[in-house]
N, C-alpha and C positions, 0 to 999 in steps of 0.2 A: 333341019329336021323339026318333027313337030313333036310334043308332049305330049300326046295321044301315043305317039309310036313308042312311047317305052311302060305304054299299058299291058296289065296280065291280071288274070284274075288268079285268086290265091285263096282254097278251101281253107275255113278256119279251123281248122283241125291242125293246120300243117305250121300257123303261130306257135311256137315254141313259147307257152310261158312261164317255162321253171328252168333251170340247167341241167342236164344229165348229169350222172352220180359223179362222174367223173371226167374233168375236161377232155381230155386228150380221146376218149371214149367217141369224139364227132363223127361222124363221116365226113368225108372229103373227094370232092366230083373235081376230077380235073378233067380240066379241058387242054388237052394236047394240039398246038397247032398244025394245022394241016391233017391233023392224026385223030381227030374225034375226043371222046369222052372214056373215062377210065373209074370204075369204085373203089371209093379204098375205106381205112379207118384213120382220124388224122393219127393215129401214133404210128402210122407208117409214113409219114413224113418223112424221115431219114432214110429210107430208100428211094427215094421219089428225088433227090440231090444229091449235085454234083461234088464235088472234093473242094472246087473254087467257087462254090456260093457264096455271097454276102447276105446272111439277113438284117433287115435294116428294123425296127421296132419302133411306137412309139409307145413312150414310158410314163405320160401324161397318168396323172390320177385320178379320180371321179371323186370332189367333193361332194357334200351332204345338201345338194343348194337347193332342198322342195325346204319352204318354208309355211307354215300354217298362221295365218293373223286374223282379227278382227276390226274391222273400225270401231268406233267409237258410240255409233248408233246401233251395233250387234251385225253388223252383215258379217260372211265372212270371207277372208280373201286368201289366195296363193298365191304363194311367191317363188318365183324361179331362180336364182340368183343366177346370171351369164358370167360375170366380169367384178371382181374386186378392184375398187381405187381405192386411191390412196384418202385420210378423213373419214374410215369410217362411211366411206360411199359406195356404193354398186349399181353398173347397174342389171336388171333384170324385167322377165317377164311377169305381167301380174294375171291375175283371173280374178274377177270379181260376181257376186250371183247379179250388180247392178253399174252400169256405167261410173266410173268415179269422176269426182269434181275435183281437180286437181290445182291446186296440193292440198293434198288430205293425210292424215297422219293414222297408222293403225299398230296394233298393240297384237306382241309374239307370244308362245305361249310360256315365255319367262320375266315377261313382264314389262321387256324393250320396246318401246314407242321407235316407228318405222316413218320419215316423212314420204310421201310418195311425192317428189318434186313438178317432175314435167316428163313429157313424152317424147320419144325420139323413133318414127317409124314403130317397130314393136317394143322397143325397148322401153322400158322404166327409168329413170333418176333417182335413185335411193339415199336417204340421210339414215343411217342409222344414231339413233340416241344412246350412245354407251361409250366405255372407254376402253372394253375389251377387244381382244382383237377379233375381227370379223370371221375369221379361218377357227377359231375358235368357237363363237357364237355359234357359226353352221355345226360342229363338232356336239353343241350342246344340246340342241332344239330342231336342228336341219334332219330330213332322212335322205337318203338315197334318190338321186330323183330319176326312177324307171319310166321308159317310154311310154306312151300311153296305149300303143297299141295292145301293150301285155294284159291290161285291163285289169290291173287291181295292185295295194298298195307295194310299196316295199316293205319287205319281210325280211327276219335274224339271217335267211340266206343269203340276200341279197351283198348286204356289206361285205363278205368274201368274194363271192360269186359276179359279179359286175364288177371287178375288179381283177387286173390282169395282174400273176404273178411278180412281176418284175415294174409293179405300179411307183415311182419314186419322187414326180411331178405332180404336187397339189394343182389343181386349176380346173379340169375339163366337167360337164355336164351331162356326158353321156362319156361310155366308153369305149375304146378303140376296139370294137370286137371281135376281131380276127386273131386279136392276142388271147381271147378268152381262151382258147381251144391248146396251148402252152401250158406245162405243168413243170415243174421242176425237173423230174423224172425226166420227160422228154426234153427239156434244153439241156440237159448232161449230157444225153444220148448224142446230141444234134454235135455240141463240144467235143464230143470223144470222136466222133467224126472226121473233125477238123473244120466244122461249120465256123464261120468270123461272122462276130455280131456287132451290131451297132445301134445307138442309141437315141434318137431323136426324140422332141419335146415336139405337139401339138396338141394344144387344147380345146379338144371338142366342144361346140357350141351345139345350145338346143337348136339351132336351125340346120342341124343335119337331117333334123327327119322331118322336114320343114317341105311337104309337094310343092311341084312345081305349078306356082298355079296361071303362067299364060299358056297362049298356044305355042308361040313362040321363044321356041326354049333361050335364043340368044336374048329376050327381052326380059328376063328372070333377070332381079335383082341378088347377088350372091351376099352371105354373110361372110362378117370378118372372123378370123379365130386367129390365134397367139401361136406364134411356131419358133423355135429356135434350134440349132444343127450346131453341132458343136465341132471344131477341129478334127476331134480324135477318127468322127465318123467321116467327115472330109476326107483324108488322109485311107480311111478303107476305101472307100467307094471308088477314089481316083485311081488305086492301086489296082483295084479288082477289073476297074476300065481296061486300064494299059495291059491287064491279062486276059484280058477278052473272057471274064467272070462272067456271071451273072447278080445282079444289084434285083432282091426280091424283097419287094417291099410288101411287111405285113401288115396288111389295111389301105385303105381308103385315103384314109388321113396320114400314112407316111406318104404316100402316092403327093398328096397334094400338098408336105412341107416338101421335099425332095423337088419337086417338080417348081415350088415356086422360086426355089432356091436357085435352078439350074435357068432361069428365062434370061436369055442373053447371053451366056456364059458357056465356056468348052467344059470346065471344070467345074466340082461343085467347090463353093469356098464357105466359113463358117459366116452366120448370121443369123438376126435372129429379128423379129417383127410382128406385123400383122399379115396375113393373105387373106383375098377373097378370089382365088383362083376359080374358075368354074373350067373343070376337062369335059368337054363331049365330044362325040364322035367328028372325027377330022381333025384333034388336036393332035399333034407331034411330039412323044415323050420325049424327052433327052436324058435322063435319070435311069428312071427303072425297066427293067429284063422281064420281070414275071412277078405275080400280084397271088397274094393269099389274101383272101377277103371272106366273109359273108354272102346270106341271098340278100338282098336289097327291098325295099319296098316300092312299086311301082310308082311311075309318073315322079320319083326322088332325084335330083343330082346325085347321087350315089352309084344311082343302077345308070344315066347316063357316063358317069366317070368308067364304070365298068364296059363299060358296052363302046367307048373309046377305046379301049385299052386291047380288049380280046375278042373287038368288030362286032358290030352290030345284029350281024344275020347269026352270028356264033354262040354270044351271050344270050339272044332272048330264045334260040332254039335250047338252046343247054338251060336254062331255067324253065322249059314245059319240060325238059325230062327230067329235070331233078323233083318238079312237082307228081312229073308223073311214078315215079319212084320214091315217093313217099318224104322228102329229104325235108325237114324241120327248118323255116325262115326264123330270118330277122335275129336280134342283140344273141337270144341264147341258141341258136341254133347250127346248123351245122354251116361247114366253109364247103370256098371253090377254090382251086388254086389252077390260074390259069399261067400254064409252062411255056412261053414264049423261050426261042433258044434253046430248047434242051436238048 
């Protein structure tokens, strides 16, 4: 397939760029296999599941990694932080108003001298000059770092809001946002239920909203991001198998630690690494039953991972009617949850 084919055009009106007053308040378009399209609101979720569901989560958190600097002759530069190492090093993406001569060294707005080392495809090599810890620093000077499509900075709402409830892994740069749409209130409900939960780690890299820019989608270079699966959640999933459950994984990014986890394997077993998985259409899940996601941004790995998942002709007719029914794209916006098996 080509990256044209997962083009759409998208009225800007239909950009979500604030959060509704109240998460659980989304809508939510499912797509019923073989059985069409359904509206609901997501806090009916729990009637929308079965008794033997497994929801799988990821718990990843969204550090603070937009960073503001200067070089040393006034220009001014951003910084993305992707990746913490070890030394007080990172690395990240930069923006600068003028090409940099590298290695050049620029100054945060608390007074830390940043080297900029060398380049690595998008990436930056960062020294940071301090003895504090860097999780910190971001903590101190860092904001939130919002997509850019939303078109304007992060704000006091943002730091709740781009943050999913049940957030407990520092690391990611964007957030898992199919978990926005979760409130307390409703994972009690989903518990009382008898809903089994599970907890995975991956850390959102800014190259998820990163288009795909060849023709040919298998000649896309994929990015790496940090995943790890722990026992406990091994242990549900294989459980919920042998009961012929359903494994529904919320997001994108469970989809693709889950999935990288099972390549080769009957069973999921625990571990933990890097993936640069890329699912598109014709890929073969082994893992996951049914997918709570977001609308995606065209020509994205994102909306191709989708568009595997709940077929091609399915996915992009069901995103002209959720455009054409008004339905709010992208980070804040509303979800799909497509019910394979139900």
């Amino acid at each position: 397939m080509k990256t044209s084919d997962f083009n759409f055009i998208l009225p800007d009106e239909l950009i979500a760029r604030y959060p509704l007053n109240h998460r659980s308040e989304s809508r939510l378009l499912c797509l019923n296999q073989n059985r069409g399209i359904n509206h609901h609101i997501f806090s009916e979720l729990p009637t929308l599941l079965n008794d033997d569901d497994v929801l799988i989560f990821n718990n990843t958190r969204v550090i603070p990694a937009r960073l503001y600097a200067q070089k040393k002759t006034g220009g001014k530069v951003e910084i993305l932080v992707e990746r913490i190492l070890e030394n007080a090093m990172a690395y990240a993406h930069v923006k600068a108003n003028k090409s940099l001569k590298l290695p050049c060294t620029v100054v945060l707005q608390n007074e830390v001298e940043v080297t900029i080392l060398e380049r690595s495809d998008s990436l930056f090599k960062l020294q940071f000059h301090t003895d504090q810890c860097l999780q910190d620093l971001l903590s101190e000077v860092g904001t939130i770092p919002l997509p850019g499509y939303l078109q304007r900075q992060a704000e006091e709402i943002d730091k709740d809001r781009y943050q999913t409830v049940y957030a407990a892994q520092s690391g990611a740069v964007a957030a898992p946002t199919a978990g926005l749409h979760f409130d307390q209130l409703l994972l009690n409900e989903l518990q009382q239920r008898g809903i089994k939960f599970g907890f995975i780690t991956l850390h959102v890299g800014a190259g998820t909203f990163k288009p795909v820019m060849v023709e040919q989608i298998e000649d896309h270079k994929m990015h790496h991001e940090i995943f790890e699966i722990p026992p406990d959640v091994c242990e549900l999933v294989n459980e919920c198998k042998t009961k012929n459950g359903r494994i529904i994984a919320v997001g994108t990014t469970a989809v693709r630690a889950l999935e990288s986890a099972m390549q080769g394997k009957d069973n999921l077993e625990p571990c933990s690494g890097e993936t640069n998985i890329f699912i598109y259409p014709g890929y073969h899940f082994r893992c996951v039953d049914s997918l709570i996601t977001n609308f995606h941004l065209p020509r994205s790995t994102l909306l191709m991972l989708v568009c595997a998942f709940g077929g091609y002709e399915e996915v992009m007719t069901t995103y002209q009617a959720a455009i054409s029914s008004g339905y709010r794209f992208y980070s804040y916006g509303d979800a799909m949850f497509i019910r394979n098996n139900s």
